[in-house]
N, C-alpha and C positions, 0 to 999 in steps of 0.2 A: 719871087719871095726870097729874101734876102735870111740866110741862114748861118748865125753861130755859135762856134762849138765849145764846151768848155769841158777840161779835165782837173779830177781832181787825186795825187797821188797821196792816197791818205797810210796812215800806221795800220789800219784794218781791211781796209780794202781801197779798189783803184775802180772811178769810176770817167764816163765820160758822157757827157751826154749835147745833145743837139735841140735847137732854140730859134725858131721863128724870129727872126728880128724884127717882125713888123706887131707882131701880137701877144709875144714872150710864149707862146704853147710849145712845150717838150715834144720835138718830133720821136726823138727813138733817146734811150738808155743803154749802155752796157757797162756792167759794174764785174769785178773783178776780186777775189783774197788776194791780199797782197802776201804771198809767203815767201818772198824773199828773207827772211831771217835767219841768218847764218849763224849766231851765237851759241856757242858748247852750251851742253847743261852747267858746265864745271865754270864758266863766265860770264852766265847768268846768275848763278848763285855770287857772282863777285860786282853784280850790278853793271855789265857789259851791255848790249844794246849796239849789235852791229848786223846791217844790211847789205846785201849783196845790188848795187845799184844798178849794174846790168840786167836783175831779171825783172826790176823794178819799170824799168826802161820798155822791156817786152812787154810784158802786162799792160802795161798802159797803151802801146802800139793795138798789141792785140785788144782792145777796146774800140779805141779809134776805129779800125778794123771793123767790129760790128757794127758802132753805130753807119757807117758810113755802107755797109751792106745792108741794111736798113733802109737808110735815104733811098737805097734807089739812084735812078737816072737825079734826084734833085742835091744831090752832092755836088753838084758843077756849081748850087747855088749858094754855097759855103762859100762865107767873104773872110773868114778870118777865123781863129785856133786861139782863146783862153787858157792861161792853164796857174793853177795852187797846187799848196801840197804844205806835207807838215814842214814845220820850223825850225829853228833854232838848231841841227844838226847839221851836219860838212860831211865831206867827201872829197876828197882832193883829187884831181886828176891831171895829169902830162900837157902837153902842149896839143897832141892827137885827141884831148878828149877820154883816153882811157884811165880808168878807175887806179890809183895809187893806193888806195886804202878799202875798206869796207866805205859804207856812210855810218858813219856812227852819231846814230837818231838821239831824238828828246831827251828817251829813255836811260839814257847811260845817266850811271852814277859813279863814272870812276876818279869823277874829278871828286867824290867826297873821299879819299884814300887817301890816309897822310902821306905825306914825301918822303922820301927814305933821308933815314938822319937828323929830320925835322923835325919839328913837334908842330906842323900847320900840314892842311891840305892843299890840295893843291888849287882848290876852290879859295879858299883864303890869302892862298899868295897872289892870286889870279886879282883879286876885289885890289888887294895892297898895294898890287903894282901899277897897277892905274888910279889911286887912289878914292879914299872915302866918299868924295862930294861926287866926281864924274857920272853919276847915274843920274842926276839932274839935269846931264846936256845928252846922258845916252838916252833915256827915256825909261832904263831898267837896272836893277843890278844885275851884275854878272849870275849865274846860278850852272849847277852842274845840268851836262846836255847841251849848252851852250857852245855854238860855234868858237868865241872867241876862247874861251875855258878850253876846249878840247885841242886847239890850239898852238894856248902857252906850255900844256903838258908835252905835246909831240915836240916841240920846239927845243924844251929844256934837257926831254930827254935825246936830243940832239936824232929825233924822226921825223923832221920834215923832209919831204927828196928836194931834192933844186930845183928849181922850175917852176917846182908846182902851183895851183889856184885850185884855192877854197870856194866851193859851192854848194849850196844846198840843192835837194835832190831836184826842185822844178826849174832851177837853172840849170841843171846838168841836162834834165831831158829836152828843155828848150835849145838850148846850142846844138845837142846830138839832128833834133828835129828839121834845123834850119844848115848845120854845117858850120855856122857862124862863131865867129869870139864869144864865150859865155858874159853874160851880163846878166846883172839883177836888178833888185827894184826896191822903193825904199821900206817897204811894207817887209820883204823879208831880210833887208840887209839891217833892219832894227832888231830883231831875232835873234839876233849874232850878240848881241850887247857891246857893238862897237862902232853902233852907227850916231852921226851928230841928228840929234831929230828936228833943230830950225834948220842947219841947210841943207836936210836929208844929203848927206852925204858922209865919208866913209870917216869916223871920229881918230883923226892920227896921231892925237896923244896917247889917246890906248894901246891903239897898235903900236908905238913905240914904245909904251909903256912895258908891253906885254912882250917888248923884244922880237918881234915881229916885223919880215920884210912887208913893204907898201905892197908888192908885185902879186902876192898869195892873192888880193883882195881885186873880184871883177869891176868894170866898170859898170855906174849906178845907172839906173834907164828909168825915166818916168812909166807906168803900166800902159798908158793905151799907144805907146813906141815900139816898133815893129822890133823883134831882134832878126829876123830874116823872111825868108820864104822857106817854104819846103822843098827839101831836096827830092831829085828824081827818085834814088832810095829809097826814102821813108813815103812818101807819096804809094809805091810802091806795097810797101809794106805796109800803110794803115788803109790803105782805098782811097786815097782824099787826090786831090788834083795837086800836082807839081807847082809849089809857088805860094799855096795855099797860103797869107801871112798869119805868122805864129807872134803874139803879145809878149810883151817883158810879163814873164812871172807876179805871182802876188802871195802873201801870206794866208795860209788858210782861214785864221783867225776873220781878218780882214773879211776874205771872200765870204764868208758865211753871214757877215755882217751886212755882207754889200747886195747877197742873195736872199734875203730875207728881209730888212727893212727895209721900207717904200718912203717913209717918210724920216728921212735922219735926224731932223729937228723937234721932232715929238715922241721919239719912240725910244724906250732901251732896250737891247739885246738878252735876252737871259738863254744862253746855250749851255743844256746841258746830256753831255753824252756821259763816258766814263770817267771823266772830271767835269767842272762845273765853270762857268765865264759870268759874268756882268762887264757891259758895252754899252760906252753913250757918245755920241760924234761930238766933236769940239773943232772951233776953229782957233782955240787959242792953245795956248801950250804951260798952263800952270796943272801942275799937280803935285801930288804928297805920296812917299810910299806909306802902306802895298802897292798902291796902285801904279801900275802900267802903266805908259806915254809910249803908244804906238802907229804910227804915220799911218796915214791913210791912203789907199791909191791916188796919186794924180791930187791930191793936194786934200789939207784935214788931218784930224786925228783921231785917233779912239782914246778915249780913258778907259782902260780893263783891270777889272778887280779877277784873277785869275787864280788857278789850285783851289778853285772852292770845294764842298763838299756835290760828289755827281754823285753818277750811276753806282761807281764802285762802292757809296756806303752801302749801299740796299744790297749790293751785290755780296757785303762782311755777311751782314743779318742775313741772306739768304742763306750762304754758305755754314751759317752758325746753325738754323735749322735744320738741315741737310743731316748735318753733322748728328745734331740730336737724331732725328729719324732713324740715320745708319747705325747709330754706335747704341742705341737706348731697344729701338725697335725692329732693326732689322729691315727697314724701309728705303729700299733704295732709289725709285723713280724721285725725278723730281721736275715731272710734270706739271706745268700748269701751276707751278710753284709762286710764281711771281702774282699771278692771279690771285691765287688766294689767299697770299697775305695782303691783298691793295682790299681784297673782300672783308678780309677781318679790323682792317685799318679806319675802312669806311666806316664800321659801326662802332668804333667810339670816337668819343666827343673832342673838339679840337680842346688843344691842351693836357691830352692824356691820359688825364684826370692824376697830371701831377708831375706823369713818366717824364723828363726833358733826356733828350739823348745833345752832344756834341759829336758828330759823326766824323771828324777829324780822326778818321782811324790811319790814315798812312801820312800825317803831318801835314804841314801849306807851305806853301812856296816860301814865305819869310822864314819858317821853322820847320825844318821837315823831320826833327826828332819830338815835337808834341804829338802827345795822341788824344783819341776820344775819351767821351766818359759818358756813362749813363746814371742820372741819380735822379730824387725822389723818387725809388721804389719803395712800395707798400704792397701789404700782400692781396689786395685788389687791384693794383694795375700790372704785377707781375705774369702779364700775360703776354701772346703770342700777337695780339692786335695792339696790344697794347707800345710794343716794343719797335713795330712795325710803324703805327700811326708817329712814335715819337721821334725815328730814324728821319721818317718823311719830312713832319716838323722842322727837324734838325736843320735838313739841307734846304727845306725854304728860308730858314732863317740867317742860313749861311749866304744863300744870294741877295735875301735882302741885305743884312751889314754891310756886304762889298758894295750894293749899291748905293745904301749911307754912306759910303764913304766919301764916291764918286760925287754927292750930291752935295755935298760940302765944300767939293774946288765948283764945281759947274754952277750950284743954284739953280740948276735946273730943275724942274719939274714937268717929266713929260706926261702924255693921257695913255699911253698903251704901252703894252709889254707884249712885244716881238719874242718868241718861241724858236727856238733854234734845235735841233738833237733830237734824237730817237728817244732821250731819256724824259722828255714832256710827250713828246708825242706820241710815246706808245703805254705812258703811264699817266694816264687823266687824273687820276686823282692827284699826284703829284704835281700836275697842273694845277686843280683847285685849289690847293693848298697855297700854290707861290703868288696865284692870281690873287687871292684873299690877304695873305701876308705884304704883300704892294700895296694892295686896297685901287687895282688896274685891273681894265678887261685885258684878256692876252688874246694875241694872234697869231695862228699856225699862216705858213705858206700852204699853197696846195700842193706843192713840191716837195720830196724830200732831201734831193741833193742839194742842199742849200750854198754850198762851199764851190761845187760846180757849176751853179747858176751863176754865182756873183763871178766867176771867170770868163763863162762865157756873155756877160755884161759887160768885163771891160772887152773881149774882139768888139762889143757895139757899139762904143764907144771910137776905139781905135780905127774901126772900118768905117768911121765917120757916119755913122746910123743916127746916132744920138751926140750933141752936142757937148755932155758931160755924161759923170755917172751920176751925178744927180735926176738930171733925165730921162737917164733908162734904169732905173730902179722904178721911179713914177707911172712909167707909164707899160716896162713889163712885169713886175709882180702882180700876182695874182693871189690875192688873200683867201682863207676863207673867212667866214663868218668869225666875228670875235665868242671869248667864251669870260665869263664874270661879272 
């Protein structure tokens, strides 16, 4: 029985898990917090967002580690090592592979900080100096958190070391893994917002744009392209056999896409955790912003409508309840809280009976100083279900527009809506809502890693198991029952 593995090193936790290649069944799991987070309180308040990448590195080993104590003696039968992780953020490291910087993730906002002297940020000099139209051949705008963004600021402020090369954190742990020259892949080298997305490869007017050596930037690897074997070390240190081949990286985005739909040509993607995604596969390459133009493994692309409204709006109104209970009542559990507002939701009628929420409470990726609003209140729907039912509304309506939007370059019309996130799958009614607002049955996997399945589909792919990833999505996903 041919077995493998996929890791996925995400912003909340680091998981990895193991994959029957002949029948797609999770042999064993081990998931991980990721608390690498090294950022002061006093740099967090300044919108800072930096990781410590060697414990990030361990974490994940120590995974590998369990699942493979797990396996058993059928760890010999591991053909090959998947691996994702979050995006768009760097980490520069030496010629030896040691860390130069922090990884400074998604989450930074210090490129929204004007420039001293200036009157522009440094996000704004960043867009100007590669200029206006270039997101048309990047596939993105530049935005703060971005590889390239993070940068042009080290750059200028004359903090790049010599030598160095930029990498995002699953190229970092795949080189350490294999010993190997780091290389990436085009799925995360579009993340950066400085990749060309027709000849997937590294866009060099930006980077000169951006004043930027060529050298910083790894070489590009198609995803089911080995970047080595496993060293006797790390072999060592996760349980797995010496040699074991380890995959060119892939974007998380991607992999959740690639772990969850079976069928690319009929289905869109709705993920939503504590932000919110719409995904639909394309083999051509027109689009319009918002929307995203992001490479697909090994060939393809996503159009993604992203920053939509997630988890985190329910997560405001939760915390605005909370809030009432402590400061009014004296109430401080907030048990089973989530529950009973999805209870009080259920019993009134869709549409509010008037309540509309825009749950834009921390802005969207185009505009991140908009916020929400909540209006037609009356003093019959000023209530606690009421505010609840309309929150929900809100963020179904937010995935649908992004996927109106989508549906206007592709003309596509697909019959299902693929499920993605804790934030449908542990919130049903928020499910019904988005099902009915599509007017699509939706589909759960039976899996919940979905980010680490689609990795350990491209090792099935790359260990010649399956001919494509088209292939082995078809024939390892495992649905459950649709629901709408």
């Amino acid at each position: 029985m041919p077995i493998v593995l996929g890791v996925d090193l995400g912003t909340t936790k680091i998981t990895s898990l193991a994959v029957d290649a002949n029948t797609g069944a999770i042999l064993a799991v081990a998931t991980a917090a990721n608390e690498a987070n090294i950022t002061s309180e006093t740099d967090r308040g300044r919108g800072r967002s930096e990781w410590k990448a060697e414990q990030i590195l361990a974490t994940a080993c120590r995974c590998l580690a369990e699942v493979a104590s797990k396996l058993d003696s059928q760890v010999a039968q591991v053909i090959g090592l998947g691996i994702t992780g979050q995006q768009h953020g760097m980490v520069l490291v030496d010629a030896a592979l040691h860390p130069l910087t922090p990884l400074i993730n998604w989450q930074d906002r210090r490129a929204l900080d004007p420039i001293p002297h200036r009157d522009v940020t440094w996000l704004e000099a960043a867009r100007s100096a590669i200029g206006s139209e270039t997101w048309r051949e990047t596939g993105c705008r530049l935005h703060s958190g971005f590889m390239g963004v993070t940068l042009f600021e080290l750059a200028v402020r004359g903090q790049l070391p010599a030598d160095a090369r930029a990498l995002f954190i699953m190229d970092y742990f795949a080189a350490a893994l294999t010993g190997e020259s780091p290389v990436t892949e085009p799925s995360c080298a579009g993340s950066s917002g400085l990749l060309n997305v027709r000849t997937r490869n590294w866009h060099d007017d930006s980077i000169r744009g951006l004043g930027l050596p060529r050298s910083l930037f790894p070489e590009i690897r198609e995803a089911n392209m080995a970047v080595g074997g496993l060293t006797k070390e790390m072999a060592r240190l996760t349980g797995l056999v010496t040699g074991t081949p380890v995959f060119a990286p892939i974007g998380d985005h991607q992999a959740s896409f690639l772990g969850s739909v079976a069928d690319r040509q009929q289905s869109v993607l709705v993920n939503v955790g504590t932000g919110a995604q719409v995904a639909v596969f394309t083999e051509g390459f027109d689009f319009v912003s918002p929307i995203e133009f992001r490479p697909f493994p090994c060939g393809g692309n996503l159009l993604s409508n992203v920053g939509l409204a997630g988890g985190w709006s329910y997560q405001v109104l939760q915390q605005f309840f909370q809030d009432i209970g402590r400061e009014l009542f004296q109430a401080h559990s907030a048990e089973h809280q989530y529950e009973q507002m999805n209870h009080l939701a259920a019993g009134i009628p869709c549409g509010a009976d008037g309540l509309r929420c825009e749950p834009r409470f921390s802005g969207t990726r185009l505009d991140p100083v908009v916020r929400g609003s909540i209006t037609g209140i009356s003093p019959q729907n000023f209530t606690a279900g009421h505010l609840a039912r309309a929150v929900l509304e809100g963020m179904s309506r937010s995935l649908f527009e992004g996927f109106q939007a989508i549906r206007q370059v592709t003309n596509q019309a697909p019959a299902l809506l693929v499920a993605a996130g804790n934030g449908l799958r542990e919130n049903r009614l928020l499910a019904q809502i988005v099902s009915e607002e599509f007017q699509l049955p939706m589909r759960f996997t039976q899996h919940r890693e979905e980010a680490a399945f689609g990795a350990a589909l491209v090792a099935s792919v790359g260990a010649n198991v399956f001919a494509n990833l088209d292939a082995a999505a078809k024939s390892l996903l495992q649905a459950m029952p649709s629901t709408g």
